[in-house]
Backbone bond lengths (Angstrom), bond angles and torsions (degrees), N, CA, C in turn:
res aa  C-N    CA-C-N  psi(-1)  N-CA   C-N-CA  omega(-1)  CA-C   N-CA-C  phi
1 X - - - 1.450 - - 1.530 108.33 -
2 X 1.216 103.22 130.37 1.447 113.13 -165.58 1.761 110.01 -71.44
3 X 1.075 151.31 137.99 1.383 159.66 -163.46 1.716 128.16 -137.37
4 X 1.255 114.53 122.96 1.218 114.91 179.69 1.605 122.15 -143.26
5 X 1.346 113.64 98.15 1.461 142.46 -171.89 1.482 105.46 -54.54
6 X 1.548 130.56 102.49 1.379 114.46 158.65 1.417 122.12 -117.27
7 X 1.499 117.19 141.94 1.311 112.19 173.95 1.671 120.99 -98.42
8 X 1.557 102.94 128.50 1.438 93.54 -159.59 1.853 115.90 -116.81
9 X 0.840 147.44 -159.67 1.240 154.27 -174.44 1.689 105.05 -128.70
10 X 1.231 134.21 146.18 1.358 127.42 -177.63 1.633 91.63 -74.03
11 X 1.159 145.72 -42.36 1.222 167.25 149.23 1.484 117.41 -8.99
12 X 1.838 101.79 -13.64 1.839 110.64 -155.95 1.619 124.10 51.90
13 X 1.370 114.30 25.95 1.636 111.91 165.99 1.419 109.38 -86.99
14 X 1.250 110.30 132.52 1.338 113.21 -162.54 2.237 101.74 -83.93
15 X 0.829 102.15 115.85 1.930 78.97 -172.56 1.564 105.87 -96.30
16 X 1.211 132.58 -43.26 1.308 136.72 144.56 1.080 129.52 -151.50
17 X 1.631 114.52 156.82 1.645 125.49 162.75 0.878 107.07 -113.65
18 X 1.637 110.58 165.63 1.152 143.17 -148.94 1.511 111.25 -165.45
19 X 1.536 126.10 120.79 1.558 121.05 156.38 1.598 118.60 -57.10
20 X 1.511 96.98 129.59 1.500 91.47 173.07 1.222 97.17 -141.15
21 X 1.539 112.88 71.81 1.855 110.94 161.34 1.874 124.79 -40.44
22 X 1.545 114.02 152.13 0.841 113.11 142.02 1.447 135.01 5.03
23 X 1.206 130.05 80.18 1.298 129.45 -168.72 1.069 123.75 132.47
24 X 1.306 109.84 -61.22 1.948 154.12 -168.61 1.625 79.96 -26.19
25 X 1.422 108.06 151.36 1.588 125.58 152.15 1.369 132.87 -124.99
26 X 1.217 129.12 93.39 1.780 113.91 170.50 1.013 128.32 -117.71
27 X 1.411 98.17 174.55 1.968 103.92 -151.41 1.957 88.40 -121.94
28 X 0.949 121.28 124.75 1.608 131.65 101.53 1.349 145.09 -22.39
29 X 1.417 109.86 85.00 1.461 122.40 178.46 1.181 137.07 -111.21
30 X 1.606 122.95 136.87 1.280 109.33 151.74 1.573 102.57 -177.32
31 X 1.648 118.10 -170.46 1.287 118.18 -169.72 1.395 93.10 -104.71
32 X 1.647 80.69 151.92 1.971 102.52 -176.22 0.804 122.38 -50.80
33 X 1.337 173.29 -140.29 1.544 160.03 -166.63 1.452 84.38 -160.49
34 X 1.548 128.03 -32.99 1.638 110.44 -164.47 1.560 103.90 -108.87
35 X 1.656 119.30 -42.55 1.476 104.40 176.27 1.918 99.61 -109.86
36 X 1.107 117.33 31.22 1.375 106.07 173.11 1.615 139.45 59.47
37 X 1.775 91.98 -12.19 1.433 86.22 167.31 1.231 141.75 -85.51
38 X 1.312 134.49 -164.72 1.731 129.83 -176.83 1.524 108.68 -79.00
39 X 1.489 102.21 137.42 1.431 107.66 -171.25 1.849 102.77 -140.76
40 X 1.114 111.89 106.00 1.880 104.44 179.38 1.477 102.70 -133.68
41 X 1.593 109.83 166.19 1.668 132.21 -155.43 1.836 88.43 -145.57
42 X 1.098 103.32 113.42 1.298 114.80 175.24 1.649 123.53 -116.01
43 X 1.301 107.79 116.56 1.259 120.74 -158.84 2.066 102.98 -112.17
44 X 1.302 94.02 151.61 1.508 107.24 177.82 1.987 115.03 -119.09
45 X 1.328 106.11 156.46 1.374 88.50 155.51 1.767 112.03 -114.92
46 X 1.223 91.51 128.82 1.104 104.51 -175.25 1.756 130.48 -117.98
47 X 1.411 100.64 75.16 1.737 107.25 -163.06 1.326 120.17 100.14
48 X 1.550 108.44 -17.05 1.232 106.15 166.60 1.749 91.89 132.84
49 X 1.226 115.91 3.15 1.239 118.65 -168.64 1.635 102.96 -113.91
50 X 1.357 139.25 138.48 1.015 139.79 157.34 1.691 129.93 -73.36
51 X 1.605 108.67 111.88 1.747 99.17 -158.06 1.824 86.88 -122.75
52 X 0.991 103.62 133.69 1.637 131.81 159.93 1.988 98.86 -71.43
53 X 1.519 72.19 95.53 1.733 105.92 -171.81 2.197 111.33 -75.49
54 X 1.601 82.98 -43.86 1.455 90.43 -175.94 2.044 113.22 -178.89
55 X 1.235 102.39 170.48 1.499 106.71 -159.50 1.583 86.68 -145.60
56 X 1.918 93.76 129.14 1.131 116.29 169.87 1.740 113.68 -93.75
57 X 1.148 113.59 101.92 1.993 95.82 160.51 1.144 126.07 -130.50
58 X 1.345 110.04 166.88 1.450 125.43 -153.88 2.054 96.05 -77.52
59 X 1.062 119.45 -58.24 1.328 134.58 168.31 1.326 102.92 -171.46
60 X 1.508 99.46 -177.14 1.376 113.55 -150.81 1.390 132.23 -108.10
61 X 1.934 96.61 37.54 1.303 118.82 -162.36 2.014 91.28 -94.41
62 X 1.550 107.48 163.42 1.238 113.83 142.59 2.140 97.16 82.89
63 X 1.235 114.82 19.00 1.366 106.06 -177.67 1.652 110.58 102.12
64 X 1.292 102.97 -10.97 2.188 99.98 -175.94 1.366 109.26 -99.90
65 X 1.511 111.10 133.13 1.468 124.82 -173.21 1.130 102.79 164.33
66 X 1.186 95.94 -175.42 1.914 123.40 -148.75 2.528 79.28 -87.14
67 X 1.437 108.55 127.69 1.555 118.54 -176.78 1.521 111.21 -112.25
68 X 2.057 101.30 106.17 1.500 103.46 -176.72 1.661 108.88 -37.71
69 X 1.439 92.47 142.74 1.286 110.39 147.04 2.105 88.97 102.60
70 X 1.298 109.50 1.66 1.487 102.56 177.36 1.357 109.07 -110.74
71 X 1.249 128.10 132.27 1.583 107.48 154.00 1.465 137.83 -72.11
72 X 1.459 117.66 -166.24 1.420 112.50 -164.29 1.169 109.75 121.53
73 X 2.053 118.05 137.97 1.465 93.52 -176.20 1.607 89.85 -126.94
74 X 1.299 131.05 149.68 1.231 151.14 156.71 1.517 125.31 -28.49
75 X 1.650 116.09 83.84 1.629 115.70 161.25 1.343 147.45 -87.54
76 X 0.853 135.74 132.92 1.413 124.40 -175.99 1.330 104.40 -69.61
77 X 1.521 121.93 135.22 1.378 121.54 -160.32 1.965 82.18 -102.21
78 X 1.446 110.87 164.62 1.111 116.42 -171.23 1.789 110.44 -104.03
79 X 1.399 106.97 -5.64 1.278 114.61 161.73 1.771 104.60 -95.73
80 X 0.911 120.70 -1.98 1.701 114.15 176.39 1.164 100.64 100.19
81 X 1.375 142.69 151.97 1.246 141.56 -107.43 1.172 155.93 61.15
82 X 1.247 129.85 -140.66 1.555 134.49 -161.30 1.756 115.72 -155.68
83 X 1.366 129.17 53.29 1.835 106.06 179.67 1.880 99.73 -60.79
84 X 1.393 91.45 135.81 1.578 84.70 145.66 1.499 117.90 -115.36
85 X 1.365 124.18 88.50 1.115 123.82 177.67 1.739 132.40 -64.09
86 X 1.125 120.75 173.20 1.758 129.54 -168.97 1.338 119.09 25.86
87 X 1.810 93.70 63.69 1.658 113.19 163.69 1.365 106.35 -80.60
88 X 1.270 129.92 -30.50 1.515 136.42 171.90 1.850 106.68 23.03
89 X 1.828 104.56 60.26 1.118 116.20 174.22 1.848 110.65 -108.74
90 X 1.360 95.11 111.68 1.665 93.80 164.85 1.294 122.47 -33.53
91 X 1.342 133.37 139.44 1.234 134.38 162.53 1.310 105.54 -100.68
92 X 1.120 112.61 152.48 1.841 126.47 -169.15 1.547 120.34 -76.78
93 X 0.991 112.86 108.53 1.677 101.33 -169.08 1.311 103.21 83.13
94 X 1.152 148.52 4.14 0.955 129.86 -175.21 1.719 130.01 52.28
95 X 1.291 95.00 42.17 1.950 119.56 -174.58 1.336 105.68 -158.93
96 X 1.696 88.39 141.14 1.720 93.64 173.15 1.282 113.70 -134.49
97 X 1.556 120.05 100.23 1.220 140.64 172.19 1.329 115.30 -34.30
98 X 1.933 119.46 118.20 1.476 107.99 -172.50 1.411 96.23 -139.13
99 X 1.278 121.14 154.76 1.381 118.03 169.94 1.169 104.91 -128.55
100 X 1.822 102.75 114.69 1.362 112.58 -171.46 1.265 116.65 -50.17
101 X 1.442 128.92 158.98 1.629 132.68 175.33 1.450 85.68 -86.63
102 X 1.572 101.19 -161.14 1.250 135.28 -159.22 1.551 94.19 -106.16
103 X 1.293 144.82 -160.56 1.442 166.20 -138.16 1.490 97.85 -106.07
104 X 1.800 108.89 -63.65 1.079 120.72 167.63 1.381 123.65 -53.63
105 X 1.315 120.55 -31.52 1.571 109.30 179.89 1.586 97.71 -91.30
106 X 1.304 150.67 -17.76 1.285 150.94 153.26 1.603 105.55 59.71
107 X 1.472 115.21 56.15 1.306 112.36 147.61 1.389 133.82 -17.03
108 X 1.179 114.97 100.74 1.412 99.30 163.89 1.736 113.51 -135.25
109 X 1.467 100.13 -179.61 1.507 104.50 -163.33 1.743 106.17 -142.20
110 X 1.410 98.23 110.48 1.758 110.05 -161.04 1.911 88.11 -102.39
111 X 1.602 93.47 121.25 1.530 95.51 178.71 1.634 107.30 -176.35
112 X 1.856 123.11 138.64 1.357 105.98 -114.99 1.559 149.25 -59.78
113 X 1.720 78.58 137.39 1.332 86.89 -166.96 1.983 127.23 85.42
114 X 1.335 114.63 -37.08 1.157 136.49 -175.86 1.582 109.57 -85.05
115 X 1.109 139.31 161.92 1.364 158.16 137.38 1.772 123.48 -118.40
116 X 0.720 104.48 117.26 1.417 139.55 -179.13 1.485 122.76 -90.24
117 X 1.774 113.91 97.67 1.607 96.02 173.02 1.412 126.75 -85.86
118 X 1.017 130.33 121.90 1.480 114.39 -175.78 1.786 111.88 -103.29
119 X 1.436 131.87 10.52 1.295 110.13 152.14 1.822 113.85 -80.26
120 X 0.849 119.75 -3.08 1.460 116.13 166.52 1.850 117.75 -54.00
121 X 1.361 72.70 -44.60 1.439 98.56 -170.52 1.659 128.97 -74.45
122 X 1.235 106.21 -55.35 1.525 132.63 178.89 1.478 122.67 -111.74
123 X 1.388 106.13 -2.38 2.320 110.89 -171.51 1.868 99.66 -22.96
124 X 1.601 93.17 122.70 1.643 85.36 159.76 1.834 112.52 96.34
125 X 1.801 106.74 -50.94 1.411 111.01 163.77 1.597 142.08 -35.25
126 X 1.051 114.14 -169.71 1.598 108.66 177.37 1.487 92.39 -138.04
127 X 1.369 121.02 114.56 1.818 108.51 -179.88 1.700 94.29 -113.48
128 X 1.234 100.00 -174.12 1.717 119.43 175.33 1.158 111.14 -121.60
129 X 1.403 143.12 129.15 1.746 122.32 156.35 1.641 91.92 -98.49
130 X 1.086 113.89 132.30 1.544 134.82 -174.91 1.262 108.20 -133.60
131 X 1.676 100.72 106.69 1.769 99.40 163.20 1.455 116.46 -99.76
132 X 1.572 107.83 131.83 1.704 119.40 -169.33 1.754 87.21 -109.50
């Protein structure tokens, strides 16, 4: 099933697209706002549906960890950290409401092949990632 990732502005500014066939995986990044480390949400398309595949964290200070009522089981990442992999949770509508950080939290958006910063772009905004 054919796939196409856009990031949008509540505003309707389109900031970018991206193909994301069948399969495709991207990540959501950036540093924590309170201890600064790397924090990403990795999503698939899956049938045409966008599923929150897995979550990268730094540790498990400041609000980050494994969230009753989701699945997923706990890896030791081999750069140090935390995946919690096979959350394989639908997202609603197929969009995931983000409000960009600031410079310092440096949003970005890894999808193929490409990375994408989006506090350059949006600091402060309300965007959508919407898969159509």
């Amino acid at each position: 099933m054919a796939g196409t990732l856009t990031v949008e502005t509540a505003e309707g500014r389109v900031l970018l697209t991206e193909r994301a066939p069948e399969g495709s995986e991207w990540c959501l990044s950036w540093n924590h706002s309170v201890t600064g480390g790397h924090v990403a949400d990795c999503f698939v398309n899956r049938e045409g549906r966008m599923i929150l595949s897995r979550s990268y964290l730094h540790d498990f200070s400041a609000g980050l960890g494994e969230v009753e009522g989701r699945g997923g089981r706990l890896v030791n990442a081999p750069e140090g950290g935390y995946w919690l992999e096979g959350i394989d949770q639908p997202m609603p509508d197929n969009a995931l409401p983000v409000r960009i950080g600031r410079p310092s939290t440096d949003h970005r958006l890894s999808v193929g092949g490409r990375q994408h910063r989006l506090s350059p772009l949006a600091a402060g905004e309300r965007v959508y990632l919407q898969l159509e």
